[in-house]
C-alpha positions as CSV (number, residue, x, y, z in Angstrom):
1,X,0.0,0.0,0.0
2,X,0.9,3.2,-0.9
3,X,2.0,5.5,2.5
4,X,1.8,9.7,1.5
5,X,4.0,9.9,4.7
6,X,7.2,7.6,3.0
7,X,10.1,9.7,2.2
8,X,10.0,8.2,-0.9
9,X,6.9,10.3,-2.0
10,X,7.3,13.4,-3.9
11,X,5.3,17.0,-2.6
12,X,3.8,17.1,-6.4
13,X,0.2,15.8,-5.5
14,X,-1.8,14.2,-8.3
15,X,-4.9,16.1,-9.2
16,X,-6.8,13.9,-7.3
17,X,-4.9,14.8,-4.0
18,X,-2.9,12.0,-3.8
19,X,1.0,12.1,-3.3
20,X,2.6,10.2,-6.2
21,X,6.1,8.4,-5.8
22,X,9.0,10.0,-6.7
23,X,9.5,8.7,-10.1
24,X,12.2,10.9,-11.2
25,X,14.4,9.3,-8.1
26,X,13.4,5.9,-9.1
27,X,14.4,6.5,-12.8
28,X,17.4,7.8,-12.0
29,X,18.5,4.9,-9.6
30,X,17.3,2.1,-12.2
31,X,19.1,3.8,-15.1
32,X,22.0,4.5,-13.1
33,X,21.9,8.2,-14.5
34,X,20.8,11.0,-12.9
35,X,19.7,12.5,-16.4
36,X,17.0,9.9,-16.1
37,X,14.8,12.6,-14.3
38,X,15.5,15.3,-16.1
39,X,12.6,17.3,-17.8
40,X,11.8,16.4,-21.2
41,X,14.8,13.5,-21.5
42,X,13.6,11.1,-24.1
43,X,14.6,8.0,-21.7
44,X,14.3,4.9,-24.6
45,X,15.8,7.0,-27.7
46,X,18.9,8.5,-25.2
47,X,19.3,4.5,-23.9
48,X,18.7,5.2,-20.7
49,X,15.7,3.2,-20.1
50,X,16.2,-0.4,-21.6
51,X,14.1,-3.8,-21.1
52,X,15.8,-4.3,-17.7
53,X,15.5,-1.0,-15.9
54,X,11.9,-1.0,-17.2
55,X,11.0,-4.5,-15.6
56,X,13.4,-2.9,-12.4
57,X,10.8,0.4,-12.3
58,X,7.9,-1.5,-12.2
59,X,8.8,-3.8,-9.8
60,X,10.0,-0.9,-7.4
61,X,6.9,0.8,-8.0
62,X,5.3,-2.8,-7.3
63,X,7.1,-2.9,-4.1
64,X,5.4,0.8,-3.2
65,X,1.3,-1.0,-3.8
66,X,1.5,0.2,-7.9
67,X,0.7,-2.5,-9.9
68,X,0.8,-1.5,-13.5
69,X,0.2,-3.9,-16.5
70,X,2.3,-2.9,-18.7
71,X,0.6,-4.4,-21.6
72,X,-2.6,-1.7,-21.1
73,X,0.5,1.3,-21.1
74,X,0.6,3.6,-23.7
75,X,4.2,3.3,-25.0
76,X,4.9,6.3,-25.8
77,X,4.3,7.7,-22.1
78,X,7.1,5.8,-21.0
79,X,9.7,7.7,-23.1
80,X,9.6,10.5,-20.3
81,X,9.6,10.8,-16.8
82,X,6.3,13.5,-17.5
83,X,4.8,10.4,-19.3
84,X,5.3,7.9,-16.3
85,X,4.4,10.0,-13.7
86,X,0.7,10.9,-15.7
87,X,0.6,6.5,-15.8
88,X,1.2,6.4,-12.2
89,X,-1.4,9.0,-11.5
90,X,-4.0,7.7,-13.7
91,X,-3.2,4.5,-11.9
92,X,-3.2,5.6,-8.4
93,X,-7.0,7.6,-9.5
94,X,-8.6,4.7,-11.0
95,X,-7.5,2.4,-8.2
96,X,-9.0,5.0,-6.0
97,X,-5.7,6.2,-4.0
């Protein structure tokens, strides 16, 4: 389950309220680059987010109470950090978080 309290949770609430992980820290510790968070960083074309760290974010994020299917992702949101932060807040809305 998701805790708004962990230190792990950014101060950018989702537009329901809700706290989302910080998924620019994650990104940047799965890719190994700090660039990974960056604004506008197109993280499959730059390299920087490959097969493995991809399987590595969702299971952090699976070890936080998101479950995302990867198969019902829109692709192309998970060439930015922008784009994977919107899939985690959709998520965390429609599971009612």
């Amino acid at each position: 389950m998701v805790n708004p309290n962990d230190p792990g949770m950014n101060e950018i609430p989702a537009s329901s309220g809700l706290p989302v992980p910080d998924v620019r820290e994650l990104l940047r510790e799965v890719c190994g680059d700090d660039a990974a968070g960056d604004e506008g960083v197109d993280l499959i074309e730059s390299g920087l987010l490959d097969s493995l760290a991809l399987i590595e974010l969702f299971s952090r994020l699976e070890e936080q109470g998101i479950e995302l299917q990867p198969t019902r992702i829109d692709r192309s949101k998970l060439r930015t950090a922008e784009g994977i932060e919107e899939v985690v807040r959709e998520w965390l809305e429609a599971s009612g978080r």
